[in-house]
Rosetta silent file (secondary structure, phi, psi, omega in degrees, C-alpha in Angstrom):
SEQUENCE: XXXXXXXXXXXXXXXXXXXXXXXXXXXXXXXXXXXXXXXXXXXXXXXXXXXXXXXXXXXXXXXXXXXXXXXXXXXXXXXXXXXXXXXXXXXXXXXXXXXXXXXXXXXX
SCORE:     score description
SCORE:     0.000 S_00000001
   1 L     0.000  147.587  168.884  -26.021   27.383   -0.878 S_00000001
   2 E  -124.214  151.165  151.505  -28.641   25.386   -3.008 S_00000001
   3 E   -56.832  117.340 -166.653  -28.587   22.216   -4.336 S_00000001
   4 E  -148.770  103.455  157.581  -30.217   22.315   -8.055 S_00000001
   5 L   -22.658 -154.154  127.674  -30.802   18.731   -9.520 S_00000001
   6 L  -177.738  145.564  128.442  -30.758   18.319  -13.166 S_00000001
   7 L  -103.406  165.162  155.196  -31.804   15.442  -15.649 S_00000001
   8 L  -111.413    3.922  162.235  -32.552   15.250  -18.884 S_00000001
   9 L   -87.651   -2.846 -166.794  -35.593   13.315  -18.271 S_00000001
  10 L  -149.102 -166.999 -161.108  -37.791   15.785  -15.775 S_00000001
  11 L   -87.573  156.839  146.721  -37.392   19.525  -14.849 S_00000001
  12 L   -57.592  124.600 -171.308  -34.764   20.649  -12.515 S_00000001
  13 L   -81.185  116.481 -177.289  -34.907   20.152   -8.957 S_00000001
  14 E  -116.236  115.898  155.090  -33.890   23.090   -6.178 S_00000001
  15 E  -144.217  142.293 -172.490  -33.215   22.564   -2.665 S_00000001
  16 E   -69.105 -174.545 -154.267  -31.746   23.950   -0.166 S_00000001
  17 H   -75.929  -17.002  165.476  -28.311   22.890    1.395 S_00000001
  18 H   -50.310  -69.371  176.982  -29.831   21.656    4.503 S_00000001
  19 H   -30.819  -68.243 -162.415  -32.594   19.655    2.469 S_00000001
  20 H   -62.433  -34.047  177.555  -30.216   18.618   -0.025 S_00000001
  21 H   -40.497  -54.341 -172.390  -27.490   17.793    2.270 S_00000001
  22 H   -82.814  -46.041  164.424  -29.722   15.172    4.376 S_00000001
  23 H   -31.251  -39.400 -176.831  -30.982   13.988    0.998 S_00000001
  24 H   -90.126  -87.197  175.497  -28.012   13.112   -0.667 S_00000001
  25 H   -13.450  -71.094  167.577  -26.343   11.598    3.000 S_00000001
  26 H   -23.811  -91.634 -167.674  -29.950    9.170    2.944 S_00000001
  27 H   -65.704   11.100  177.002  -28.731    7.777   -0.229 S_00000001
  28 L   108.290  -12.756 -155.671  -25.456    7.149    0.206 S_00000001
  29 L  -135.788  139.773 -169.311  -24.003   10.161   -1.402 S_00000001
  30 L   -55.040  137.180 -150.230  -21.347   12.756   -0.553 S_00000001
  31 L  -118.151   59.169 -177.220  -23.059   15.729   -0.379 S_00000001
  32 L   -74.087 -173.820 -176.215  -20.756   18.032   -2.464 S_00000001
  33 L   -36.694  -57.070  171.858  -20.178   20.851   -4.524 S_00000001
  34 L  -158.064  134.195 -177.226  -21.082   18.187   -7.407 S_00000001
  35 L  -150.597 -138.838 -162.128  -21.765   14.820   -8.219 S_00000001
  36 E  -166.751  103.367  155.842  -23.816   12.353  -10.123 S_00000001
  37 E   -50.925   77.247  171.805  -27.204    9.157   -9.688 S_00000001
  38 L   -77.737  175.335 -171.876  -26.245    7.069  -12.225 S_00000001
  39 L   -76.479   50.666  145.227  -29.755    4.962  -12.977 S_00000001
  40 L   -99.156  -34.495  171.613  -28.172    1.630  -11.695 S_00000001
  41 H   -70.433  -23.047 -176.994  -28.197    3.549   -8.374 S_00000001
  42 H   -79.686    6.080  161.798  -31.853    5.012   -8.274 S_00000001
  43 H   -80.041  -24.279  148.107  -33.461    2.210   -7.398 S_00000001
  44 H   -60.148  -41.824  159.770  -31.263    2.093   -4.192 S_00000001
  45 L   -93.364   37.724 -170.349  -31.728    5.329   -3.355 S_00000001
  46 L  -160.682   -0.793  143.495  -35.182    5.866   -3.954 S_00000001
  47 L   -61.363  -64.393  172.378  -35.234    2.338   -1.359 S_00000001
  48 H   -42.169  -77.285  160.415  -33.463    4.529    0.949 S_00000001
  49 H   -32.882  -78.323  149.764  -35.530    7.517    1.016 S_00000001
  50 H    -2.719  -77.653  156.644  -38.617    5.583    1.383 S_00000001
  51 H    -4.010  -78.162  153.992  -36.881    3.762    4.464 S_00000001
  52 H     3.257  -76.201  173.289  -36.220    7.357    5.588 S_00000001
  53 H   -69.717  -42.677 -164.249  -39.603    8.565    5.574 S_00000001
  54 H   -71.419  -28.739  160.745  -41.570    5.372    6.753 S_00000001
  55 H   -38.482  -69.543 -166.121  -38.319    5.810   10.028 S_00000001
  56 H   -61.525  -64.269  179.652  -39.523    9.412   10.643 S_00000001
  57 H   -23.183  -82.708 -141.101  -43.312    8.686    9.961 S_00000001
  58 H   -74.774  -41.577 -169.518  -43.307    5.295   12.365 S_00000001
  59 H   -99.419    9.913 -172.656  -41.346    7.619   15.323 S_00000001
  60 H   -63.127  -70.751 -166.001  -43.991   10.593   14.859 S_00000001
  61 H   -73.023  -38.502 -167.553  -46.510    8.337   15.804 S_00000001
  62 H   -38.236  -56.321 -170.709  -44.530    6.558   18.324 S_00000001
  63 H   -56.811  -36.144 -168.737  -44.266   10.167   20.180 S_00000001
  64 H   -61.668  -56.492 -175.165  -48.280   10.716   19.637 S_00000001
  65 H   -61.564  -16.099 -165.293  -48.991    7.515   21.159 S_00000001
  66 H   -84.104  -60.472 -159.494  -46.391    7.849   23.984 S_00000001
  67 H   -63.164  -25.748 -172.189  -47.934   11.426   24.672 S_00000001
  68 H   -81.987  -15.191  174.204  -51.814   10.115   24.502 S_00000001
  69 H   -68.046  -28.171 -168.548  -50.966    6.932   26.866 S_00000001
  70 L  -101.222   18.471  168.230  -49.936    9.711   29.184 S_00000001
  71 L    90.007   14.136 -161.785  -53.058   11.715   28.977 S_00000001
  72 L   -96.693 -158.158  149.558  -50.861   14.393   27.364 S_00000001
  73 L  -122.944  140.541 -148.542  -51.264   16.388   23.938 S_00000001
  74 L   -76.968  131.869  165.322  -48.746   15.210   21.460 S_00000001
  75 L   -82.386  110.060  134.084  -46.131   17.837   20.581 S_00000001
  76 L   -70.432  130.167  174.815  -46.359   18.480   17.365 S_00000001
  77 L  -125.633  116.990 -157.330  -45.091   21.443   15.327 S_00000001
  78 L   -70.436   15.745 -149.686  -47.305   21.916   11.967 S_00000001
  79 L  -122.996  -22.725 -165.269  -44.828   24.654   10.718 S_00000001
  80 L   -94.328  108.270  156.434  -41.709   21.742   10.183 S_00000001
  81 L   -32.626  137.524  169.531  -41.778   20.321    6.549 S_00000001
  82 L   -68.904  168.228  143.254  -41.759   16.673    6.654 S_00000001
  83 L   -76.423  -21.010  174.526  -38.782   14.530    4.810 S_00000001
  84 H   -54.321  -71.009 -157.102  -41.903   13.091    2.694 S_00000001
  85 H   -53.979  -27.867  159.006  -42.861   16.451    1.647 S_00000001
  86 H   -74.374  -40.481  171.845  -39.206   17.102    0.797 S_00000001
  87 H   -68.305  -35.807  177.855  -38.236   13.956   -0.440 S_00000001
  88 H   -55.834  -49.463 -179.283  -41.015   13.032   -2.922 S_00000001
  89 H   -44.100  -62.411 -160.479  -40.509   15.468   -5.882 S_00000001
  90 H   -51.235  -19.758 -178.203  -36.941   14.029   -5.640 S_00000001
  91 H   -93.970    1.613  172.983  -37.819   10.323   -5.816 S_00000001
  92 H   -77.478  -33.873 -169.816  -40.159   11.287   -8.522 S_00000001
  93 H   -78.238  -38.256 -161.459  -37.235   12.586  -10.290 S_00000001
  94 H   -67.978  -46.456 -168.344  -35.057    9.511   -9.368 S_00000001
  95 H   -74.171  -29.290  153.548  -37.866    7.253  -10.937 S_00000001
  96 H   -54.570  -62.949 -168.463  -38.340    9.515  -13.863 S_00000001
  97 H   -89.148  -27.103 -173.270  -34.556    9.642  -15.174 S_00000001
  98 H   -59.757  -83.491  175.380  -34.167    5.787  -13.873 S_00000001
  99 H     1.576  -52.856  178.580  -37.180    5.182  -16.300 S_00000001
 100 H   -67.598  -37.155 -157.651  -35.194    7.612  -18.845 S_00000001
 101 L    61.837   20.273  162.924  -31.700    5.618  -18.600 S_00000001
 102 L  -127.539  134.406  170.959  -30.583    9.119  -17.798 S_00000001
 103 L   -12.271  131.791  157.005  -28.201   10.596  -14.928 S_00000001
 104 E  -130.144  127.707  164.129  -29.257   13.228  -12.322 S_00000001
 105 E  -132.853 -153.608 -145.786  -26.835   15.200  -11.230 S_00000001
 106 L  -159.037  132.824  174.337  -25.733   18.329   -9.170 S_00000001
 107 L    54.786   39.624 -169.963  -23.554   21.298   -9.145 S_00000001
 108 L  -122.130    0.000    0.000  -22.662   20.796  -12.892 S_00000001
């Protein structure tokens, strides 16, 4: 299944149902069939996300630093998509349609 955004202020958004799933859940929102960001909410959820990222980011390093106190090499795996790199187009969108006074929604 994919998730496929829509405004009428920006382009349409596609992600898949993993992506979208933990995207939608982040903010707060059921992560159904179909629903709807009105703009009093994107400033909350585009809080959230942000949160989100600087969590994952902040426990990243935590592991790098954990592995370099112990003389180790940090595991890292370059091939796993960040939540920034997934999450930004979307908070660009959220900030875009807030901007707009218009809706993004989903499965519509």
């Amino acid at each position: 299944m994919l998730f496929k955004f829509k405004s009428k202020a920006t382009g349409d958004l596609i992600m898949l149902e993993p992506n979208g799933r933990r995207v939608l859940q982040l903010i707060g929102k059921e992560p159904g069939p179909s629903g709807i960001i009105l703009p009093e909410q994107m400033a909350g959820a585009v809080a959230a996300l942000e949160k989100a990222i600087a969590e994952e980011e902040a426990a990243q390093k935590a592991a790098e630093d954990e592995a370099h106190a112990k003389g180790e090499q940090p595991k890292t795996k370059p091939e796993v998509v960040s939540l920034r790199q997934r999450a930004v187009p979307f908070i660009e969108m959220l900030r875009r349609a807030q901007a707009a006074g218009q809706d993004v929604v989903w499965g519509v």
